[in-house]
C-alpha positions in Angstrom: -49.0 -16.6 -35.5 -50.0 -15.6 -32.1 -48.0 -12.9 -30.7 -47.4 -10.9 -27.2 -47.7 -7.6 -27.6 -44.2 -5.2 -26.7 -46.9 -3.8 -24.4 -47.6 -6.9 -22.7 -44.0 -7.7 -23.0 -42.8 -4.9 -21.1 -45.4 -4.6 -18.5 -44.3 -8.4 -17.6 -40.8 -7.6 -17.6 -41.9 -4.3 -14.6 -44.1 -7.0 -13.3 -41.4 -9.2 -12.8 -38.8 -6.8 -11.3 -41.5 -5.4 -9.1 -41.9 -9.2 -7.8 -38.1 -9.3 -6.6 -38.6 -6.8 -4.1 -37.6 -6.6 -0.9 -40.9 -5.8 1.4 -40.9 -2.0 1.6 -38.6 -1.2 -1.1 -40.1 0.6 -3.9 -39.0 0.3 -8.1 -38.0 3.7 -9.5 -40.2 3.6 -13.1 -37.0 5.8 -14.6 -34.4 3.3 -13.3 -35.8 0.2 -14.6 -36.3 2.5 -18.0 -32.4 3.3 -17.8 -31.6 -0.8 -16.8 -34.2 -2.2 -18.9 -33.6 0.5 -22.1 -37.4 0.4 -22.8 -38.8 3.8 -23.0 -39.8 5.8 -20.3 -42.9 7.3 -21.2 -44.2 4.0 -22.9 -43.1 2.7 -19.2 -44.8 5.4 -17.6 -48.2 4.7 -20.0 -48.0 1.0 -18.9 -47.6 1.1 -15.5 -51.1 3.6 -15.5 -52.8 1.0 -16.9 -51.6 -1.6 -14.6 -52.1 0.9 -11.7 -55.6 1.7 -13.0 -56.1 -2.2 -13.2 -55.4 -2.7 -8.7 -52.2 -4.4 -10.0 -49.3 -2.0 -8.7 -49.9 1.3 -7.0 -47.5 4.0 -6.8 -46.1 6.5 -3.8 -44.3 9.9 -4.7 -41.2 10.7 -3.3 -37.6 10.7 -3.0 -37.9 6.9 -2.1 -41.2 6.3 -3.8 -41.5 4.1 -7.0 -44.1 1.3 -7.9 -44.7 -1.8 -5.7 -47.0 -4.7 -6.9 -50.6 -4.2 -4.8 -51.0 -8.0 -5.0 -49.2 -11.3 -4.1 -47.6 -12.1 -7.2 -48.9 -15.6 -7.4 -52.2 -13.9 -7.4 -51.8 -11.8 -10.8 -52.4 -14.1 -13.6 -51.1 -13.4 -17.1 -54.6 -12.7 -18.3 -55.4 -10.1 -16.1 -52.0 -8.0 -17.3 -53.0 -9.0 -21.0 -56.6 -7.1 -20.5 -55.1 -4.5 -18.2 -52.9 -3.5 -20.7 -54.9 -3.9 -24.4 -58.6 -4.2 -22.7 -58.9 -7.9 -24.1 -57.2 -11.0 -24.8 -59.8 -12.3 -27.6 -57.4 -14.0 -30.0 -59.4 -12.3 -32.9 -61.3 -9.4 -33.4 -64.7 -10.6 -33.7 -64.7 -13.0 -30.6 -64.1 -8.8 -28.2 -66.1 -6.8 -30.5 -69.5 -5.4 -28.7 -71.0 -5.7 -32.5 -71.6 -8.8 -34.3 -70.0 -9.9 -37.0 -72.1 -9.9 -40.1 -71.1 -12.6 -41.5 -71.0 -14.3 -38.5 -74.0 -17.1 -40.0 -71.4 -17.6 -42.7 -68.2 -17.9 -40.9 -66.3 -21.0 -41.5 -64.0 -19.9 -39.2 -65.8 -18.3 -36.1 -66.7 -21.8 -34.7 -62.6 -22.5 -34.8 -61.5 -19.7 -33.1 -63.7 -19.8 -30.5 -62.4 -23.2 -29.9 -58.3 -21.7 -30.0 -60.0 -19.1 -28.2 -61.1 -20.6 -25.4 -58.3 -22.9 -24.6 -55.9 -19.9 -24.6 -58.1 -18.0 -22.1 -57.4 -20.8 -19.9 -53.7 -20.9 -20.5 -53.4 -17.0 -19.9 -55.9 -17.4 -16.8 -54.2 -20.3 -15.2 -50.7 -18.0 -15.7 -48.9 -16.2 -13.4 -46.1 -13.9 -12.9 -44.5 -16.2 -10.5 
């Protein structure tokens, strides 16, 4: 079965806090760790990715935190999913630079490319609001 990564989980749930704020009011990454009980430094390894990504960006500070960089209806579910594990191929062979060698024989290859597809459009069409 398909399944969401607890990276992709938790980066949604920060995501989707950071898209309740109030404009100029920043998200302490330590407070939604102590509110959310996910861990901090996977928290903190998450939201480098996503800043890395142009999705949030931080400011340091007694009042500082993370904000979202974006309108929320703008950040579709794919662009967190690659942000955060660098592709959302349902299968290895469909991300992998090198091809598969049995690729000619696969009985299988021309299937998932089909699942494949339609879930990069579900994931692309997605979004966190």
């Amino acid at each position: 079965m398909l399944q969401i990564s607890k990276q992709v989980d938790y980066g949604l749930q920060l995501l989707g806090s950071l898209a309740k704020l109030e404009k100029d009011q920043f998200l302490s990454l330590r407070q939604f760790s102590k509110e959310s009980d996910i861990s901090f430094l996977f928290l903190q390894r998450i939201a480098r990715s996503l800043k890395s990504a142009g999705i949030i960006e931080s400011m340091r500070g007694m009042k500082g935190g993370y904000v979202l960089k974006r309108n929320p209806k703008s950040i579709s579910l794919k662009e967190i999913v690659e942000a955060l594990e660098g592709h959302s191929c349902i299968t290895r062979c469909l991300h992998s630079k090198t091809t598969c060698p049995r690729l000619k024989t696969c009985t299988a290859h021309k299937i998932f490319m089909g699942v494949n597809e339609h879930v990069q459009r579900v994931l692309a069409e997605t979004y966190i609001v």
